[in-house]
C-alpha positions in Angstrom: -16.7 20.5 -78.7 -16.5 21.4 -82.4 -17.8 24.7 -83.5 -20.9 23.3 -85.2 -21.6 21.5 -82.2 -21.3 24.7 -79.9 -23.7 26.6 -82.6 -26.3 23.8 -82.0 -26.0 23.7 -77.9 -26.2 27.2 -78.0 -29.2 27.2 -79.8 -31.2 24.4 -77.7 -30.2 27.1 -75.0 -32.0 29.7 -76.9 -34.9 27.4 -77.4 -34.9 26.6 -73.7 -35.2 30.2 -72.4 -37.1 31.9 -74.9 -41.2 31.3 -76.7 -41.5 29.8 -79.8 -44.2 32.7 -81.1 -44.9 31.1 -84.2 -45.7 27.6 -83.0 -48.1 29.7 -80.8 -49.4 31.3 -83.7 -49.7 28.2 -85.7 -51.7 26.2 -83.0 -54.5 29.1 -82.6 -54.9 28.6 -86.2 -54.7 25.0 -86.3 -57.7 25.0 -83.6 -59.7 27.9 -86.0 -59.0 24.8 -88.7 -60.3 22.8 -86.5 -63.7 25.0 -85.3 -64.5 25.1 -88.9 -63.8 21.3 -90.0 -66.1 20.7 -87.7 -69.0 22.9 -87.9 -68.4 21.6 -91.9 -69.6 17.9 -90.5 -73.0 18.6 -90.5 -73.1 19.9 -94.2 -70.9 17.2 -95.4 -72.0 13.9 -97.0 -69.1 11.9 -94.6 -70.6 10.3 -91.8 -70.8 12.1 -88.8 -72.9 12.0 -85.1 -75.6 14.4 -86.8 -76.2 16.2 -89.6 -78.0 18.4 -91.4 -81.3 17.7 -93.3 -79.5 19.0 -96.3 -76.3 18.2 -97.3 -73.3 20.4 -100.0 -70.9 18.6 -101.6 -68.8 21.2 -101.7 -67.5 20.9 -98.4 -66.0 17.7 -99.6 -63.2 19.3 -101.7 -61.4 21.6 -98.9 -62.6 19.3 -96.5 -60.6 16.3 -97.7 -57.5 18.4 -98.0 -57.5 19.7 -94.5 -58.1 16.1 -93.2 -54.8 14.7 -94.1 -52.7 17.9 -92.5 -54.9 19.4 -89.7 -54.1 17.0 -86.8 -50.8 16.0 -87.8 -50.2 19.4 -87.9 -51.1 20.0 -84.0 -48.9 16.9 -83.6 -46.3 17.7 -85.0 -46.5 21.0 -82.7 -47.3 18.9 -79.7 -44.1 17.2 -80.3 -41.7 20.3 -80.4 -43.8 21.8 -77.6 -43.0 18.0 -75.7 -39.5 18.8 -76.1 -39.5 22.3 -74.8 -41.8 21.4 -72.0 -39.4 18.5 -70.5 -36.9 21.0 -70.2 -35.1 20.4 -67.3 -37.1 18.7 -64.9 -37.1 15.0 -63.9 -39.1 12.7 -65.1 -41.3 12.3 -62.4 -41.8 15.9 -62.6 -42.9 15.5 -66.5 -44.6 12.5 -66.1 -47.0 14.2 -63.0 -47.2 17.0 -65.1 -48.5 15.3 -68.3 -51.0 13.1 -66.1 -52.6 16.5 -64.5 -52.6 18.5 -68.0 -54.0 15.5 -70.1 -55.3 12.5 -68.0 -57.7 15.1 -65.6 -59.0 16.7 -68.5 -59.7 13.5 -70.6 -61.5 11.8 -67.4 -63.5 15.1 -66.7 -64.5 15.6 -70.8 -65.9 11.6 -70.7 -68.4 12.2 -67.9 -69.2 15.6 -68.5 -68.4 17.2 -72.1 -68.6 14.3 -74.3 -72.0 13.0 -73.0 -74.0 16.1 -74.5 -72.8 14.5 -78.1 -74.0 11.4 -77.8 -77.2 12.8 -76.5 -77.8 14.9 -79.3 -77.5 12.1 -81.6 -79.8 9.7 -79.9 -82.1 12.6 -78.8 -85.5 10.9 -79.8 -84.5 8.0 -78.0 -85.2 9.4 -74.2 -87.7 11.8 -72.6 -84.5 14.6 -71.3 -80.9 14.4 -70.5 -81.0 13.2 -67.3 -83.0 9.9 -68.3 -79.9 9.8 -71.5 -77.2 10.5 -68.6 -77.4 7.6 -66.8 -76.9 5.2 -69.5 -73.3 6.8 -69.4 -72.8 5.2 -65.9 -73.1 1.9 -67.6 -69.6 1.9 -69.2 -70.6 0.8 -72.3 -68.1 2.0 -75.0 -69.8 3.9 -78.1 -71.7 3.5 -80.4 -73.1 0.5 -78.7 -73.5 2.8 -76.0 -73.0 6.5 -74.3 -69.4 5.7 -72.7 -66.4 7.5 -75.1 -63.9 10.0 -75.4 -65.0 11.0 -78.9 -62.9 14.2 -80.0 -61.0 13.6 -77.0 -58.7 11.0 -78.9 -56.2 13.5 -79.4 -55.5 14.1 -75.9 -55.4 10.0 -75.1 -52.7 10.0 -77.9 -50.9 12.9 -77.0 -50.6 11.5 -73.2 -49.4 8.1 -74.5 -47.1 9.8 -76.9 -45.5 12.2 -74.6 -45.0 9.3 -71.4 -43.9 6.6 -74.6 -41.0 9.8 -75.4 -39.9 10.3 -72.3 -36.0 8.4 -72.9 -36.0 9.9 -76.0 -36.3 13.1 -73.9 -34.3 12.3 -71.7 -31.3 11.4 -74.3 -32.1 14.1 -76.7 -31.7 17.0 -73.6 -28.0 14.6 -72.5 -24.7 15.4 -73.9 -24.3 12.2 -74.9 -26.7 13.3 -77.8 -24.3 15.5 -79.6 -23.5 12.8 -82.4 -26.4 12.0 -83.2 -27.8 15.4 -83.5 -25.6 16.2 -85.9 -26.8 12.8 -87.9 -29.9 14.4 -87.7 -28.5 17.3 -90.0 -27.2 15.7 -92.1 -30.4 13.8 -92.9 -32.2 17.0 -92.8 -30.4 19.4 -94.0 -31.3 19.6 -97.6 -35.0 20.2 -99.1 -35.0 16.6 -99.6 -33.9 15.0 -96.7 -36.8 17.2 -94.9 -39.4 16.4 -97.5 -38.8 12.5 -97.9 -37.2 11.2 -95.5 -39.7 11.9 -92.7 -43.0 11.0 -95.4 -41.4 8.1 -96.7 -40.4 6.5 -92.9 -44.1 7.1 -92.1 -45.2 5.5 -95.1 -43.3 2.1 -94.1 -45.6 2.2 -90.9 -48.4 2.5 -93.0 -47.5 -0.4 -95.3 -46.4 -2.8 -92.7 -49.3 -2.2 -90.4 -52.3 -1.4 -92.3 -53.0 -4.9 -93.6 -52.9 -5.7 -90.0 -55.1 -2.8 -88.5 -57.1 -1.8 -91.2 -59.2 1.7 -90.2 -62.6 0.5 -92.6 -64.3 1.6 -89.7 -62.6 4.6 -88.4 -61.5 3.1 -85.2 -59.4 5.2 -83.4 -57.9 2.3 -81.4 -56.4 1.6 -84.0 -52.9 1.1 -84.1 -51.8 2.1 -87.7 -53.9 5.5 -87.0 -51.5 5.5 -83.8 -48.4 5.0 -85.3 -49.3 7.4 -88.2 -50.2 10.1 -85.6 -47.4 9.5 -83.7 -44.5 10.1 -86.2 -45.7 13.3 -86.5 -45.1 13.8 -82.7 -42.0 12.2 -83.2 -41.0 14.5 -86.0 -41.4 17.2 -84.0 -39.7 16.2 -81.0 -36.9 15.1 -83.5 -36.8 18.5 -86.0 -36.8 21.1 -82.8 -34.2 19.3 -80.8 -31.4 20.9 -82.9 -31.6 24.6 -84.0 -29.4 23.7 -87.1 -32.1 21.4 -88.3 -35.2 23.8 -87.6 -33.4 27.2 -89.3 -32.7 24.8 -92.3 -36.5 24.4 -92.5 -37.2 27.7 -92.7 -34.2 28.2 -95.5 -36.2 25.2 -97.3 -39.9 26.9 -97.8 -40.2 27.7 -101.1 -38.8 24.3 -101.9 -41.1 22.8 -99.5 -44.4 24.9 -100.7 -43.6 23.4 -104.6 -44.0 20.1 -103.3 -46.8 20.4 -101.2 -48.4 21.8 -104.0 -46.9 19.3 -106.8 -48.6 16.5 -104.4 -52.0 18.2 -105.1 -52.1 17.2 -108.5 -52.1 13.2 -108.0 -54.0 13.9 -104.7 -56.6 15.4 -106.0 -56.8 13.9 -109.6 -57.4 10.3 -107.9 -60.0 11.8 -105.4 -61.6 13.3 -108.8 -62.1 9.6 -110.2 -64.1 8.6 -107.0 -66.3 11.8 -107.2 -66.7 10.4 -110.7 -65.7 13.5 -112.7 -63.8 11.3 -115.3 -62.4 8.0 -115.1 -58.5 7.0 -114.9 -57.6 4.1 -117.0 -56.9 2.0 -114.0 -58.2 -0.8 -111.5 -59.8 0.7 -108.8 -57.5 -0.6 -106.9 -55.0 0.9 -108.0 -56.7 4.2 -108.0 -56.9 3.8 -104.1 -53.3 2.9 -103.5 -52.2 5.7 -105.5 -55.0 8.1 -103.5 -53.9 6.7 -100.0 -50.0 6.8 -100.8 -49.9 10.3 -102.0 -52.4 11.5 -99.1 -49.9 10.0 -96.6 -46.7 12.3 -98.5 -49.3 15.3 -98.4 -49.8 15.0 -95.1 -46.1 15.2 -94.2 -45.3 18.0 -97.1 -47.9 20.3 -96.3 -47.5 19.8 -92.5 -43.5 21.0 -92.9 -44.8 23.6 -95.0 -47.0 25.1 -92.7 -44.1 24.9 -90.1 -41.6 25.9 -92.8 -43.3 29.6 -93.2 -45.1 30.0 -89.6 -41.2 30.2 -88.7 -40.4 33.0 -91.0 -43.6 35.0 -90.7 -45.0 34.5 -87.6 -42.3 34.5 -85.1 -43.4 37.4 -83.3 -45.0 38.7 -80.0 -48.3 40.2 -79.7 -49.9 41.0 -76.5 -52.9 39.1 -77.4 -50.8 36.0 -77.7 -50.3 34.8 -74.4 -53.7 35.1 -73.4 -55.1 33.2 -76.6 -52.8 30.7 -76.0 -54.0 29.5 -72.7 -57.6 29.3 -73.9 -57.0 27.0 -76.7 -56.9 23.9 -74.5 -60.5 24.7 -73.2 -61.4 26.0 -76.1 -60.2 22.1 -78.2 -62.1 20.4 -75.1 -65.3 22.2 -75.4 -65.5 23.0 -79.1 -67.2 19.8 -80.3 -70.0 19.7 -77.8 -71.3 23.2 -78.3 -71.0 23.1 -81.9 -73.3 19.9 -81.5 -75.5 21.6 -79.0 -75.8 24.8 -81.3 -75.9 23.0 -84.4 -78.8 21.0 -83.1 -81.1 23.6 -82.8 -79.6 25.8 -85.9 -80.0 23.0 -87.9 -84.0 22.8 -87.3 -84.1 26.6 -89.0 -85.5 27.1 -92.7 -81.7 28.4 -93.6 -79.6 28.3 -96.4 -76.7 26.3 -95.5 -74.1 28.6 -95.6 -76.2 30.8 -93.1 -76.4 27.8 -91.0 -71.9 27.2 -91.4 -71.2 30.4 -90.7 -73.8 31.1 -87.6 -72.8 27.6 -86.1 -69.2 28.8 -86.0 -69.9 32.1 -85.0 -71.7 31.0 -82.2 -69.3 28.6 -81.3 -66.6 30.6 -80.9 -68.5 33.2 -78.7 -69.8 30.3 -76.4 -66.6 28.8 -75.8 -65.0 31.8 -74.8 -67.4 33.2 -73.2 -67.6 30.4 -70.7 -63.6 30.0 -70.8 -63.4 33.5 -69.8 -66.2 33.6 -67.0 -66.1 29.9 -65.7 -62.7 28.5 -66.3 -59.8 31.4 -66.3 -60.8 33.0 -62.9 -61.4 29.5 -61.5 -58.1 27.2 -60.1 -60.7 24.1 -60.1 -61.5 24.8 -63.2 -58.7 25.1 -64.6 -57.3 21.8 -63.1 -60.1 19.9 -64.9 -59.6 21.7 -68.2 -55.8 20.7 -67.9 -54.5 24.4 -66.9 -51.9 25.6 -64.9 -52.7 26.7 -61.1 -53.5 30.6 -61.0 -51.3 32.2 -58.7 -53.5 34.8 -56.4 -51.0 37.8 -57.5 -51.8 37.2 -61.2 
């Protein structure tokens, strides 16, 4: 074994025993993203279960931005936290793990947290939940009817994802992987290599499957939003299996922040000509390739930039950490629901609309944990349906 191969074992063995803080850190504030993204539905002029009687255009401009990196970005730390969480177990062991964490919850949120949404949105149409809830027992798939997993997508993917990895796993935690990791290296060592390599691979998806499976209607069966998802997953699994790879990432940040805010300026000076602030001196067409191409490379740039400066500055305990950690799983499950429930009836009130953002999150985020912390922690049934481990009776 060659020295730079002994510095890379040694620091999968590192990786192995010890807690990634910033990827911790990084997930909580990819799911605060997330609370607000989606309290910001209501106001916005996309389409969207409900909304508000009033709408702001303003939400479009930080909105459209955080759409292209948000979800990737919890990919991309699903993907390391894949890696980590085969570890050393077989793959049975994985496999029955996965299904408990992700297939329970996802069965449990379509019967049970989902259904409120749809209810919401249809409201007028029945005379109280119960007459609405039984239309969900005829299995017929939204929006034709009350049957879906709605934001629930992202554990479906993250399931097939993780059981679809498992050789990759499997080789990647071998010895026979040495070689190859150290390919990996040399592809990524450089600012570059980690900037286009990875954005331009998942731009050839794009190309070769988008005229195939085109996502007009946001369907998220569909399987160019898969794949695009995916190499995100993949990416992460791929960057955190070798410490040499993940440290040069780190080295790489101010390199990677210039780009990720170089690919602002055709980002948002093509999403300008569609809000009609001026014109480009193009086809249309052409305006949209240019808008969807460079969204695709800021997805990837700001998503390794995030990553990039979480592992410089946040990579470090706190003893709140642990704790927050184990709630954000509930807290993704439930978040959508309540901030349709609450929204509902906020959204009936004589408010401005920034009253109406900010006291739809706010309650949100009190509701959520409030019920994680009285009906789900202390509760090992609960927990299994919301995809947590079993509580132990000495902690």
């Amino acid at each position: 074994m060659n020295q730079s191969q002994a510095i890379t074992e040694q620091g999968l063995m590192e990786q192995g025993t010890g807690r990634r803080y910033d990827l911790d850190w990084l997930r909580t504030i990819a799911i605060f993203i997330l609370l607000f993204f989606h309290t910001g539905m209501w106001f916005n002029p996309w389409e969207w279960h409900v909304k508000n009687n009033e709408l702001s255009e303003s939400f479009r401009y930080w909105m459209i931005w955080s759409h292209f990196w948000r979800m990737p970005l919890l990919l991309f730390i699903s993907g390391a936290g894949t890696y980590m969480a085969f570890g050393k177990r077989s793959v049975k062991a994985f496999a029955g793990e996965r299904f408990k964490r992700l297939f329970v919850p996802v069965v449990f949120g379509m019967f049970v947290v989902v259904p409120p949404q749809i209810y919401f949105e249809h409201i007028k149409e029945y005379t109280g939940y119960w007459d609405f809830y039984k239309t969900v027992f005829n299995f017929v798939p939204y929006p034709e009817g009350s049957f879906s997993w709605h934001h629930l997508w992202f554990v479906v993917y993250l399931l097939l994802y993780s059981l679809a990895a498992i050789p990759l796993l499997r080789f990647l935690r071998s010895e026979k992987a040495g070689q190859f990791k150290d390919k990996l290296f040399n592809w990524f060592s450089t600012p570059a290599g980690i900037l286009l390599i990875p954005a331009v691979f998942i731009f050839i998806t794009q190309v070769i499957l988008r005229p195939y499976f085109p996502d007009e209607e946001h369907n998220l069966t569909d399987l160019g939003f898969m794949v695009f998802y995916g190499c995100f997953f993949l990416f992460g699994i791929l960057m955190y299996s070798n410490q040499k790879i993940w440290s040069a990432i780190g080295a790489s940040r101010i390199y990677l922040l210039v780009a990720a805010l170089l690919i602002l300026i055709p980002f948002y000076g093509t999403y300008f000509h569609f809000r009609e602030f001026y014109q480009l001196p193009w086809e249309e067409r052409t305006v949209e390739i240019i808008f969807d191409v460079t969204g695709i490379f800021l997805s990837w740039f700001t998503v390794i930039t995030v990553i990039a400066f979480g592992q410089h500055y946040l990579n470090r305990p706190h003893p709140w950490l642990a704790k927050i950690n184990e709630g954000l799983y509930p807290f993704y499950i439930l978040h959508q629901t309540v901030i349709i429930w609450i929204g509902y009836y906020i959204c009936q009130l004589e408010w401005s609309i920034s009253a109406k953002f900010w006291s739809i999150s706010f309650l949100t985020l009190i509701s959520c944990v409030g019920f994680y912390l009285l009906f789900i922690r202390p509760f090992n049934f609960m927990r299994f349906l919301f995809g947590m481990k079993w509580r132990s009776p000495k902690s």
